[in-house]
FIMIDO-969724 format. One record per residue: residue number from 1; residue in one letter; x, y, z of N, C-alpha, C in turn. Coordinates in steps of 0.001 Angstrom, whole numbers, plus 524288, in hexadecimal, padded with zeros to 5 digits. Last residue first. Example, Ala and Ser with C-alpha at 12.3 -4.5 7.8 and 13.67 -1.06 7.14 Angstrom:
2
+-----+---------+-------+-------+-------+-------+-------+-------+-------+-------+-------+
| num | residuo |  n.px |  n.py |  n.pz | ca.px | ca.py | ca.pz |  c.px |  c.py |  c.pz |
+-----+---------+-------+-------+-------+-------+-------+-------+-------+-------+-------+
|   2 |       s | 83232 | 7F736 | 81BA8 | 83566 | 7FBDC | 81BE4 | 83264 | 8001E | 81EBE |
|   1 |       a | 83386 | 7E9C6 | 81E78 | 8300C | 7EE6C | 81E78 | 83390 | 7F31C | 81E78 |
+-----+---------+-------+-------+-------+-------+-------+-------+-------+-------+-------+
END
This chain:
183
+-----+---------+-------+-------+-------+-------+-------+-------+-------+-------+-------+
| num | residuo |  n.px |  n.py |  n.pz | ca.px | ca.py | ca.pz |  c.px |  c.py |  c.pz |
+-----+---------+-------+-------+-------+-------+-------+-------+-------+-------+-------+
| 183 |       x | 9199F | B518E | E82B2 | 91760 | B4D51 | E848D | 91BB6 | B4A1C | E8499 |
| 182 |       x | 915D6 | B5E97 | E8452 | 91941 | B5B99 | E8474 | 91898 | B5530 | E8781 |
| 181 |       x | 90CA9 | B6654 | E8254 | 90EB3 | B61F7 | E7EAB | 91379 | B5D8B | E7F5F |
| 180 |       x | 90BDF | B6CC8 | E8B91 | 9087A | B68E4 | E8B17 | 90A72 | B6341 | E86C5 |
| 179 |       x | 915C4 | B7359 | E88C3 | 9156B | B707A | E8D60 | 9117A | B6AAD | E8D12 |
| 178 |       x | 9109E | B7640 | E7E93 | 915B8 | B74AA | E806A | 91723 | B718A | E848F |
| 177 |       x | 90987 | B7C61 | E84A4 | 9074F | B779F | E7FCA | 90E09 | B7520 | E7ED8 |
| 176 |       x | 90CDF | B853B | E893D | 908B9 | B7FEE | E8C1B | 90821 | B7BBB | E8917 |
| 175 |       x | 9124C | B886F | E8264 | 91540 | B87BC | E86E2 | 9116F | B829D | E8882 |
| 174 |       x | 908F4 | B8E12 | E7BD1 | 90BFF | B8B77 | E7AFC | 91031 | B8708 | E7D3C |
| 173 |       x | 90505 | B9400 | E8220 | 90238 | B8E8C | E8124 | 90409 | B8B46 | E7EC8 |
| 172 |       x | 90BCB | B9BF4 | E824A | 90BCF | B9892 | E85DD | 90921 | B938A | E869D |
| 171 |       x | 90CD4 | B9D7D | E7985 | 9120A | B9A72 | E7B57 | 91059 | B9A32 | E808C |
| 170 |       x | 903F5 | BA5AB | E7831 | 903B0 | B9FC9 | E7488 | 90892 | B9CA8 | E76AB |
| 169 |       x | 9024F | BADED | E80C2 | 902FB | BAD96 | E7E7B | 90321 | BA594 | E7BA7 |
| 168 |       x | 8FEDD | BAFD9 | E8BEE | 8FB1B | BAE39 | E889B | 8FCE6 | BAE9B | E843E |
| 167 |       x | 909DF | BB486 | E90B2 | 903B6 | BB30A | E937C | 90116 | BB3FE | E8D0D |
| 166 |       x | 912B7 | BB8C4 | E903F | 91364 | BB377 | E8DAE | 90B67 | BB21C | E8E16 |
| 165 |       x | 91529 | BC22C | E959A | 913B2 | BC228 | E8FB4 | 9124C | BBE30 | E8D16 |
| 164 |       x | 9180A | BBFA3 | E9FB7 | 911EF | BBEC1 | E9D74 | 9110C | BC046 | E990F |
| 163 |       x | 9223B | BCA1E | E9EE5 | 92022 | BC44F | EA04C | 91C30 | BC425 | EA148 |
| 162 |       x | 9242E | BCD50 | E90A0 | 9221B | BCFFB | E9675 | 92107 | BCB3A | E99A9 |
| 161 |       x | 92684 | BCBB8 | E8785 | 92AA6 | BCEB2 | E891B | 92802 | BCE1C | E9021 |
| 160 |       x | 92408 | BC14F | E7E77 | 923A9 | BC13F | E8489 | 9270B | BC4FF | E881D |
| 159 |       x | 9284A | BBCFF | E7597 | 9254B | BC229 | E7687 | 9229E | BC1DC | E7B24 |
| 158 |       x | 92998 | BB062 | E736B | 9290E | BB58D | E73ED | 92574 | BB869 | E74E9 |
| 157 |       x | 9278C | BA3B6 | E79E6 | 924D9 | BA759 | E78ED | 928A7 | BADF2 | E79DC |
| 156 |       x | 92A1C | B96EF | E74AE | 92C61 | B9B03 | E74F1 | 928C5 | BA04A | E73C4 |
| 155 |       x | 929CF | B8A13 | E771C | 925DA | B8EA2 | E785D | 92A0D | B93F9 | E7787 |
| 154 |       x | 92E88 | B7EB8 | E72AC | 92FDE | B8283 | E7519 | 92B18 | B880B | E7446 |
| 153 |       x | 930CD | B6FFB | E730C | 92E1C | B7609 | E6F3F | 93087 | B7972 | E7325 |
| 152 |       x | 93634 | B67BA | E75FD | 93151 | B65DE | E7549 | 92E3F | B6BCB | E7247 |
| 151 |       x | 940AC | B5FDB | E71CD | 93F04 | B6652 | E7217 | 93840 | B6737 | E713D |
| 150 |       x | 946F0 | B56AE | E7A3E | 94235 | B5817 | E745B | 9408D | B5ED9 | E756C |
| 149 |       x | 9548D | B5886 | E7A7B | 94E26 | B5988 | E7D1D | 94C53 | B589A | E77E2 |
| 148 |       x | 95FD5 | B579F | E7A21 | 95C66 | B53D7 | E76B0 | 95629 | B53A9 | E7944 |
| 147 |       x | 96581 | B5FDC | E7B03 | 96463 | B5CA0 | E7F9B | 96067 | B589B | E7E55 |
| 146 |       x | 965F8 | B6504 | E7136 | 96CD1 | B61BA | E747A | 9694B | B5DF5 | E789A |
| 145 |       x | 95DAD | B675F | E6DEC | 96228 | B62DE | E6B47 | 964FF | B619E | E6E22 |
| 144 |       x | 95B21 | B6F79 | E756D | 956F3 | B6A66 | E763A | 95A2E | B6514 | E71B2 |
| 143 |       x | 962A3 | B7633 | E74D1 | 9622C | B73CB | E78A1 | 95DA7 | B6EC8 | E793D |
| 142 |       x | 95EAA | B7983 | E698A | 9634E | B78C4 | E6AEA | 9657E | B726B | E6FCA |
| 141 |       x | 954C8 | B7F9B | E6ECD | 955F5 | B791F | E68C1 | 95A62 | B7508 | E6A4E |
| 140 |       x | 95A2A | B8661 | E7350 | 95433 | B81E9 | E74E5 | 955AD | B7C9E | E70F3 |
| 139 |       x | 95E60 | B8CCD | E6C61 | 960D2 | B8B90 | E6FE9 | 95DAF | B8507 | E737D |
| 138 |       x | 95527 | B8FAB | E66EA | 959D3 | B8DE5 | E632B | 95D6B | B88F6 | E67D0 |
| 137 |       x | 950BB | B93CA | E6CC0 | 94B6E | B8F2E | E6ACD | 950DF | B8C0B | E6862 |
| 136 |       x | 95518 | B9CDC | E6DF9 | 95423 | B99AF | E7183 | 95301 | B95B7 | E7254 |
| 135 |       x | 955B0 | BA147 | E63EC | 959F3 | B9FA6 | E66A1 | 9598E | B9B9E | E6BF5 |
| 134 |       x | 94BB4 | BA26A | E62B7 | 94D5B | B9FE5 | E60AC | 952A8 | B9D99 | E624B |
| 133 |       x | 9463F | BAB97 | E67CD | 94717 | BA711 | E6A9B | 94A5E | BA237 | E67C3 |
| 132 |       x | 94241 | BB5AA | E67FF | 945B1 | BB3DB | E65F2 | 94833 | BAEBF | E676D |
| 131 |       x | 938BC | BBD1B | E698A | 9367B | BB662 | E678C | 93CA9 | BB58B | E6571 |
| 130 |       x | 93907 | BC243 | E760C | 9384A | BC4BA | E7067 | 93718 | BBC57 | E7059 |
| 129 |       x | 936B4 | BC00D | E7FC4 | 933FD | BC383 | E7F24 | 93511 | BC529 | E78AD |
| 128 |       x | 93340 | BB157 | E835E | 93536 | BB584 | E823B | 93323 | BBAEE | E80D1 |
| 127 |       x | 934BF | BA4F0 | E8893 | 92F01 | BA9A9 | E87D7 | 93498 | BAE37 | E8598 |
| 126 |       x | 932C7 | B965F | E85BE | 934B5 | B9B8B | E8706 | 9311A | BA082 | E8444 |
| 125 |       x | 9374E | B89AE | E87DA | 92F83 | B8E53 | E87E4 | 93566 | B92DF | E887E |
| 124 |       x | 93785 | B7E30 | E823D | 93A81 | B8365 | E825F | 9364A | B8822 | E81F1 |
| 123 |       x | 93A20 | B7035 | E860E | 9382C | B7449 | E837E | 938FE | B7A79 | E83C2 |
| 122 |       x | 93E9F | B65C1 | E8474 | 93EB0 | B683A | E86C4 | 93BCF | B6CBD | E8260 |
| 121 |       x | 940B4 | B572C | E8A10 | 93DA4 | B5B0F | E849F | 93F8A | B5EE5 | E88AB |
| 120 |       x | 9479B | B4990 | E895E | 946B0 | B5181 | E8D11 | 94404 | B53F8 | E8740 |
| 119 |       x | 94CE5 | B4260 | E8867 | 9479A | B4122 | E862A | 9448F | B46F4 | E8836 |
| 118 |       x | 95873 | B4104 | E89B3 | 953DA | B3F28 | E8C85 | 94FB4 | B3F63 | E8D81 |
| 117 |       x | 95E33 | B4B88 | E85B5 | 95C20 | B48F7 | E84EE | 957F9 | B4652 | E8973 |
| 116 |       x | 9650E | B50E8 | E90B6 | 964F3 | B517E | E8B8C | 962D3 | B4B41 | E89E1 |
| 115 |       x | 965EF | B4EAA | E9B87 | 9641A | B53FF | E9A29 | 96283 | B5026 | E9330 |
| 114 |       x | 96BCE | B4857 | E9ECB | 96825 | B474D | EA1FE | 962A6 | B4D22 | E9E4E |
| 113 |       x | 97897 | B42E3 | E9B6A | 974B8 | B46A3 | E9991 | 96FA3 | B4316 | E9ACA |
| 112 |       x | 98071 | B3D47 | EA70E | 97DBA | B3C41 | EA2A8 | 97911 | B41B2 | EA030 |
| 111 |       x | 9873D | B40AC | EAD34 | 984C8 | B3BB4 | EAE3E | 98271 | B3A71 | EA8ED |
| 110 |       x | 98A4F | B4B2F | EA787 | 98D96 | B4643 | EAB66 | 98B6F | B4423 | EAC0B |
| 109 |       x | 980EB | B541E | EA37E | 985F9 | B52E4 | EA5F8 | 986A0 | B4DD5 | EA744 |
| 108 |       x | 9776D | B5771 | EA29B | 97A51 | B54D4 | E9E6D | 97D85 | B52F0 | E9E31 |
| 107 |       x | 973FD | B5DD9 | EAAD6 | 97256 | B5880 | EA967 | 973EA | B5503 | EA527 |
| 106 |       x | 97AC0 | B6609 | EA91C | 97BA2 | B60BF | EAD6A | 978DC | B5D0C | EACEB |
| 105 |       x | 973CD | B6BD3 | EA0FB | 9762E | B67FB | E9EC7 | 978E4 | B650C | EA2C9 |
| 104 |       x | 96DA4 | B7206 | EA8C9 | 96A91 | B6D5C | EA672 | 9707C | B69F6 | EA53A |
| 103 |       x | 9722F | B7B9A | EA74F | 97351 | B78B2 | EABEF | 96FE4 | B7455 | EAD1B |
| 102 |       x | 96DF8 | B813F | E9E71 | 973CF | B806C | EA021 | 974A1 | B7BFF | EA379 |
| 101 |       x | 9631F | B80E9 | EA3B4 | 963E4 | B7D9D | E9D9F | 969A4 | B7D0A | E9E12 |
| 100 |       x | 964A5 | B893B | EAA02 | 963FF | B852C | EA9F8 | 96584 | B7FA8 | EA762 |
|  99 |       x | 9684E | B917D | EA421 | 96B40 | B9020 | EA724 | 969B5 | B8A10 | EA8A1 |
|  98 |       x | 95FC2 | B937B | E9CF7 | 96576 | B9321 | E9A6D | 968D5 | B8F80 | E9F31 |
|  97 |       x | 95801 | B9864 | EA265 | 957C9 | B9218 | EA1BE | 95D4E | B902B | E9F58 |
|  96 |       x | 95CC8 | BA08F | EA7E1 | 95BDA | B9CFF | EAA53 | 95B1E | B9743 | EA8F5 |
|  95 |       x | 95E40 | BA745 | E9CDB | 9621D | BA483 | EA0EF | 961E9 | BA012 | EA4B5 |
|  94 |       x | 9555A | BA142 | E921D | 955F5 | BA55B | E98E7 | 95D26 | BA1CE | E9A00 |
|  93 |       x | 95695 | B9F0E | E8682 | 955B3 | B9DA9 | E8A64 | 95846 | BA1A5 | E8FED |
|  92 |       x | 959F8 | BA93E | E7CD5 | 95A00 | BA445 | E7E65 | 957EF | BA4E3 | E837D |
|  91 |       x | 958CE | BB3AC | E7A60 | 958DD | BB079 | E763A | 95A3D | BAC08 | E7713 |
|  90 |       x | 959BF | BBA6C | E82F8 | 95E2F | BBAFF | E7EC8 | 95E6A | BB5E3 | E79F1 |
|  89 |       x | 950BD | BB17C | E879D | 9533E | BB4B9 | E8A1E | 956D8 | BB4E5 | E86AC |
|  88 |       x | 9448D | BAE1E | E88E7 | 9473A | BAE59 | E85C7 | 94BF5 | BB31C | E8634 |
|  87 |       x | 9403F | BA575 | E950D | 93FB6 | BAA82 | E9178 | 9444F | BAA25 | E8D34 |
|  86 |       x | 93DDB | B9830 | E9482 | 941AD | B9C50 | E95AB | 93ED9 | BA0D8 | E92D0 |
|  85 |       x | 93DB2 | B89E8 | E96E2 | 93CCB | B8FEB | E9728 | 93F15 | B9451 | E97C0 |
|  84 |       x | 93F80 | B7D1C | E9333 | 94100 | B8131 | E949F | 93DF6 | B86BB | E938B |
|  83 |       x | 93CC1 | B70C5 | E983F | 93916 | B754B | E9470 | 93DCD | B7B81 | E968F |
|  82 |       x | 93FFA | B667D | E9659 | 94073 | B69A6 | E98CC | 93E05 | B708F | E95DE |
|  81 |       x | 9392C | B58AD | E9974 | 9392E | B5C66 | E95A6 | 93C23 | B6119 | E9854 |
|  80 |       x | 93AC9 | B5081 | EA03D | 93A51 | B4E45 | E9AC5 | 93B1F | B53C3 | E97EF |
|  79 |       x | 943FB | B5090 | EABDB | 93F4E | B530A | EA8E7 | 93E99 | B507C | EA3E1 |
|  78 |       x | 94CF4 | B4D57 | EAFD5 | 94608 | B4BA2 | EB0C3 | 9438C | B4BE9 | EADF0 |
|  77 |       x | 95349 | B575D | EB017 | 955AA | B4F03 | EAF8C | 95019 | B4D1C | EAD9F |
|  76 |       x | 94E60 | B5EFD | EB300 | 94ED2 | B5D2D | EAF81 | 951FA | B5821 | EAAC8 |
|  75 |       x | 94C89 | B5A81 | EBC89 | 947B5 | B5CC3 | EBB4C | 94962 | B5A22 | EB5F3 |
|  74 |       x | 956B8 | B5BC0 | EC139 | 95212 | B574C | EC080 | 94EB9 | B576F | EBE94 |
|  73 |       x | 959BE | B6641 | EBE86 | 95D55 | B613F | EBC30 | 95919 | B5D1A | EBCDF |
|  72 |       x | 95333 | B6C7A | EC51E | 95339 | B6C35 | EBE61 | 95639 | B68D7 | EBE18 |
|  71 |       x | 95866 | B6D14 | ECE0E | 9536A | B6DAE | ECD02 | 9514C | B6C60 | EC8FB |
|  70 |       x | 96275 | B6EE3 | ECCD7 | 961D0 | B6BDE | ECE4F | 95CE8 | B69E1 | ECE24 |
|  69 |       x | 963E6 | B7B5B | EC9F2 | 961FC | B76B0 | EC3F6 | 962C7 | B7274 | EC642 |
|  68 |       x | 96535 | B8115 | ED1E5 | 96066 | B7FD2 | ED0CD | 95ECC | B7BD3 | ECC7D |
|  67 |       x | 9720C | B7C75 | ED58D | 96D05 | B806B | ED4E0 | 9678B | B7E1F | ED23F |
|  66 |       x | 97DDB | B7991 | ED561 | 97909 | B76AB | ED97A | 9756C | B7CA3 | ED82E |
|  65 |       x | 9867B | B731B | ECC2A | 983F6 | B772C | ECEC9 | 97E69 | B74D5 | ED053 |
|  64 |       x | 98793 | B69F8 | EC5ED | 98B43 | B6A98 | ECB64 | 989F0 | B6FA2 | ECE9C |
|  63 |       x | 97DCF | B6375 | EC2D7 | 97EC5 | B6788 | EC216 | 981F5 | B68C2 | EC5F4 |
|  62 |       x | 97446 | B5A00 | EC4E5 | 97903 | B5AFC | EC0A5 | 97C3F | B5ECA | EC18A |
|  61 |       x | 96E2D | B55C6 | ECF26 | 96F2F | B5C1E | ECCA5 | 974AC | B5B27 | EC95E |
|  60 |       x | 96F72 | B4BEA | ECDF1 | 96AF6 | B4EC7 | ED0B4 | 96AE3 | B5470 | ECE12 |
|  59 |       x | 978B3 | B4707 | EC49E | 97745 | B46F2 | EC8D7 | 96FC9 | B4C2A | ECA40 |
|  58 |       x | 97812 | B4545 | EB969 | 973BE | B40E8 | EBB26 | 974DD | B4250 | EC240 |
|  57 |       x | 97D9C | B4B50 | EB3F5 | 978A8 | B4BA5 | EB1F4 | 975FB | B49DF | EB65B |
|  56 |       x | 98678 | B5470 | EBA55 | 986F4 | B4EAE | EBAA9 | 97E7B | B4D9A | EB835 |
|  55 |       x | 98FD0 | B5E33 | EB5FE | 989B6 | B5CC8 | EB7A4 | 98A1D | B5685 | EB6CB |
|  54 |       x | 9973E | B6464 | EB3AC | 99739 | B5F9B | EB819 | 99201 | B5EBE | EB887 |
|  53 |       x | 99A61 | B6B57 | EAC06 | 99A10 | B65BE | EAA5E | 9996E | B627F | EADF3 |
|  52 |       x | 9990B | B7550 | EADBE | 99D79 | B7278 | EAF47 | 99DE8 | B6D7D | EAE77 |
|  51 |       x | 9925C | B7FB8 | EAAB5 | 99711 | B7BB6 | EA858 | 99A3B | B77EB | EA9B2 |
|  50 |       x | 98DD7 | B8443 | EB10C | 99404 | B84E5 | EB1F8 | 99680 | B8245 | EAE8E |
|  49 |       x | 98142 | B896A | EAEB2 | 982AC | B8514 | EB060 | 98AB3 | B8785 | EAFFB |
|  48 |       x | 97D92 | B9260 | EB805 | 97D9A | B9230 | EB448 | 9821D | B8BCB | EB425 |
|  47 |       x | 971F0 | B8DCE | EC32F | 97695 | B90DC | EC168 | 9791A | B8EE9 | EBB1D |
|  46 |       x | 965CC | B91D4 | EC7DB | 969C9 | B8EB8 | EC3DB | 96DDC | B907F | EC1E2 |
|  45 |       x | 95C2B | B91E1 | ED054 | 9627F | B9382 | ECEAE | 96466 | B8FA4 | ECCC2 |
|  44 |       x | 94F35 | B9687 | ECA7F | 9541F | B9416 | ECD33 | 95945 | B9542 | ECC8D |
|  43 |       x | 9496A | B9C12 | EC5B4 | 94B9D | B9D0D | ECC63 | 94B34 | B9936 | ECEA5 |
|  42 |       x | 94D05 | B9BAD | EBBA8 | 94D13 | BA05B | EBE0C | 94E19 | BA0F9 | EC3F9 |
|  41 |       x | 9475E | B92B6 | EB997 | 94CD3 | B9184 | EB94E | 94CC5 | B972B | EBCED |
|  40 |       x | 93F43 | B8B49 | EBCCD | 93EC4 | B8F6F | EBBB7 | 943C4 | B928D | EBDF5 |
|  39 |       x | 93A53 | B7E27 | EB82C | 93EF1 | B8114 | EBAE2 | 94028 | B87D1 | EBB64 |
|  38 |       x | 93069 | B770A | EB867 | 932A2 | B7BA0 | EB708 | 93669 | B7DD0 | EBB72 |
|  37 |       x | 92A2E | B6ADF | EB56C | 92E00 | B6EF1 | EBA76 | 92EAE | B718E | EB637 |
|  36 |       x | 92106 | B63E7 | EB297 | 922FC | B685D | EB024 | 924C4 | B6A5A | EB60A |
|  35 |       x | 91A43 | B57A3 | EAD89 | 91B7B | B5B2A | EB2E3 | 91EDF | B60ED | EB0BE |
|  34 |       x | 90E2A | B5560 | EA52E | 91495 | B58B7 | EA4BD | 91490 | B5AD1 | EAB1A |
|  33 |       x | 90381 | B572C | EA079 | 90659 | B525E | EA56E | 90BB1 | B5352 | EA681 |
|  32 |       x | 900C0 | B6016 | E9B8C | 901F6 | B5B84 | E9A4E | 9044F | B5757 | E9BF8 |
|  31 |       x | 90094 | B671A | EA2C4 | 8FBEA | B662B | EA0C3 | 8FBC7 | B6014 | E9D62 |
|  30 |       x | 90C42 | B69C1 | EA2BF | 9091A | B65C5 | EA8F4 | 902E1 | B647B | EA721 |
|  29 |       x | 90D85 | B6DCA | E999A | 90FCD | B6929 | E9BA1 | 90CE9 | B661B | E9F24 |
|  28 |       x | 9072D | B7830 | E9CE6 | 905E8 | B74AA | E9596 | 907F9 | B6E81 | E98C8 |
|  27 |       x | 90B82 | B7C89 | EA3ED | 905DA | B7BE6 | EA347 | 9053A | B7695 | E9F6A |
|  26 |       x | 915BF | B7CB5 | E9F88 | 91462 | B7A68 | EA3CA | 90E70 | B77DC | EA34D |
|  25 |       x | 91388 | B84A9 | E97B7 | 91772 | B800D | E967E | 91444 | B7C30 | E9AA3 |
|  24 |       x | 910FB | B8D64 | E9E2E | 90CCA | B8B04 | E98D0 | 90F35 | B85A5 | E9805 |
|  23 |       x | 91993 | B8F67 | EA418 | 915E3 | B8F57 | EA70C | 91109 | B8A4F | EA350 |
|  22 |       x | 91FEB | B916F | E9C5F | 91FE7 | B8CD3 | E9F81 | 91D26 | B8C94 | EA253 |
|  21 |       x | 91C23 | B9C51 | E98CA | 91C0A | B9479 | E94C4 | 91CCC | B91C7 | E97D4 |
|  20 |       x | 91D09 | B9EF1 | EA119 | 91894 | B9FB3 | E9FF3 | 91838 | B9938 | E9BD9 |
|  19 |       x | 927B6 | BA13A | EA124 | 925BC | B9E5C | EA726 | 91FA5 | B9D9B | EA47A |
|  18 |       x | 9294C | BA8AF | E9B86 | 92B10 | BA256 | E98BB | 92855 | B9FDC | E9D0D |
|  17 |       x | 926DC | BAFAF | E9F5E | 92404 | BAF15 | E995B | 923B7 | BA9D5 | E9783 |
|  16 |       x | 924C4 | BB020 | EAD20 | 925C9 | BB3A0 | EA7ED | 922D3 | BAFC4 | EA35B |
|  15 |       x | 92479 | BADD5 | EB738 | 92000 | BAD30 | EB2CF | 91FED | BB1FF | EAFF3 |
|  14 |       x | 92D36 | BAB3C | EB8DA | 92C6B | BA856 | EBAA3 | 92703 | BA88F | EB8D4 |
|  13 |       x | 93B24 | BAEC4 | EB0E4 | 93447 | BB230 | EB2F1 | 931E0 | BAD27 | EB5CA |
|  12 |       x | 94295 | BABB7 | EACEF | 94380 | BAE78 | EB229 | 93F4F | BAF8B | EB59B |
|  11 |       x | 94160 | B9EF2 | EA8C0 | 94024 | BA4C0 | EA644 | 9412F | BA7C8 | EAE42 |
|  10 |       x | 944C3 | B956F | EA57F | 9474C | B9943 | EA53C | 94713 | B9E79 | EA72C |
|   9 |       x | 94039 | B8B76 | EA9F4 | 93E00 | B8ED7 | EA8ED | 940D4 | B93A3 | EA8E6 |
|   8 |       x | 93EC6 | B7E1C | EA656 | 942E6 | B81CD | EA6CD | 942DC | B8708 | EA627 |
|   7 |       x | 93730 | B74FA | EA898 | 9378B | B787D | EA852 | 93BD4 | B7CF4 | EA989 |
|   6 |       x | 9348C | B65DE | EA6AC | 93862 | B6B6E | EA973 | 9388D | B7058 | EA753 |
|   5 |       x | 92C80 | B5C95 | EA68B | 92E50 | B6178 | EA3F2 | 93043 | B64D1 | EA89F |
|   4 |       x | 928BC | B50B7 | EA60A | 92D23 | B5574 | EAA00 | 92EA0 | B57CA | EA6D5 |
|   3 |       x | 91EB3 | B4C79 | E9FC2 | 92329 | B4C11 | E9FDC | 9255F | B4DF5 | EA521 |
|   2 |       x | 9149F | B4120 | E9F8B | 914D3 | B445B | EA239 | 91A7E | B44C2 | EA0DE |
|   1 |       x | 90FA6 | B3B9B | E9385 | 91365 | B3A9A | E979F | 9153C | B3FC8 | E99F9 |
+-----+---------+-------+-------+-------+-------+-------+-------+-------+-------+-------+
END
């Protein structure tokens, strides 16, 4: 059964290290009847969320701010899976996807939780330049309990200081077989 996978692509580079697993991710998915958007958070504008508790789940754009996660609220109302990406930045996820993921929970808001649970997988590609990721994988877990996703795996490639360090290494066939496996 064909899914909607979303792509949340943290990374600032557009074919840096992590753009590369998702590049492999992709490949692997659409090889397997899988539609696949990618959001390539960087350039867009998203602002940081305010806290304000007015998000309404079930209107058009949840979110009392008007920017680019109008784009992403349907997608990811929609989607069956959300795959996140990111470089490995102070031992967690990019700013960019941080911010995002912030400004997801309007879908959790006032009409009803549109986000959490409802049968959503998600998965976790990231590239880095040392292998400390645990905090990140910690933080990942975390977020795949509260929002009741199936945690379908995660690709985590160190030692990637230079962009194209990621070219022919094992995470990226990895990334593709990830993608391909999701049924």
């Amino acid at each position: 059964m064909s899914k909607k996978i979303v792509i949340l692509n943290g990374s600032p580079r557009k074919n840096g290290n992590t753009s590369a697993l998702v590049k492999a991710f992709t490949e692997g998915a659409e090889s397997a009847g899988h539609s696949v958007s990618e959001f390539f958070l960087d350039g867009m504008e998203i602002h940081g969320c305010k806290g304000c508790f007015g998000g309404h789940s079930k209107k058009e754009c949840p979110c009392v701010q008007k920017d680019d996660m109008a784009q992403i609220y349907p997608a990811a109302r929609d989607c069956d899976v959300i795959v996140l990406a990111s470089p490995l930045y102070y031992w967690t996820m990019s700013g960019q996807l941080r911010t995002a993921l912030d400004r997801l929970f309007a879908l959790e808001e006032g009409d009803g939780n549109l986000l959490r649970g409802n049968g959503k997988s998600s998965a976790l590609l990231m590239a880095a330049e040392g292998h400390g990721f645990e905090d990140a994988v910690l933080y990942y877990d975390h977020l795949m309990e509260h929002l009741r996703w199936k945690n379908l795996g995660h690709v985590l490639a160190g030692g990637n200081m230079d962009v194209g360090d990621i070219k022919g290494k094992s995470e990226i066939q990895q990334a593709f077989d990830l993608g391909k496996s999701i049924q």
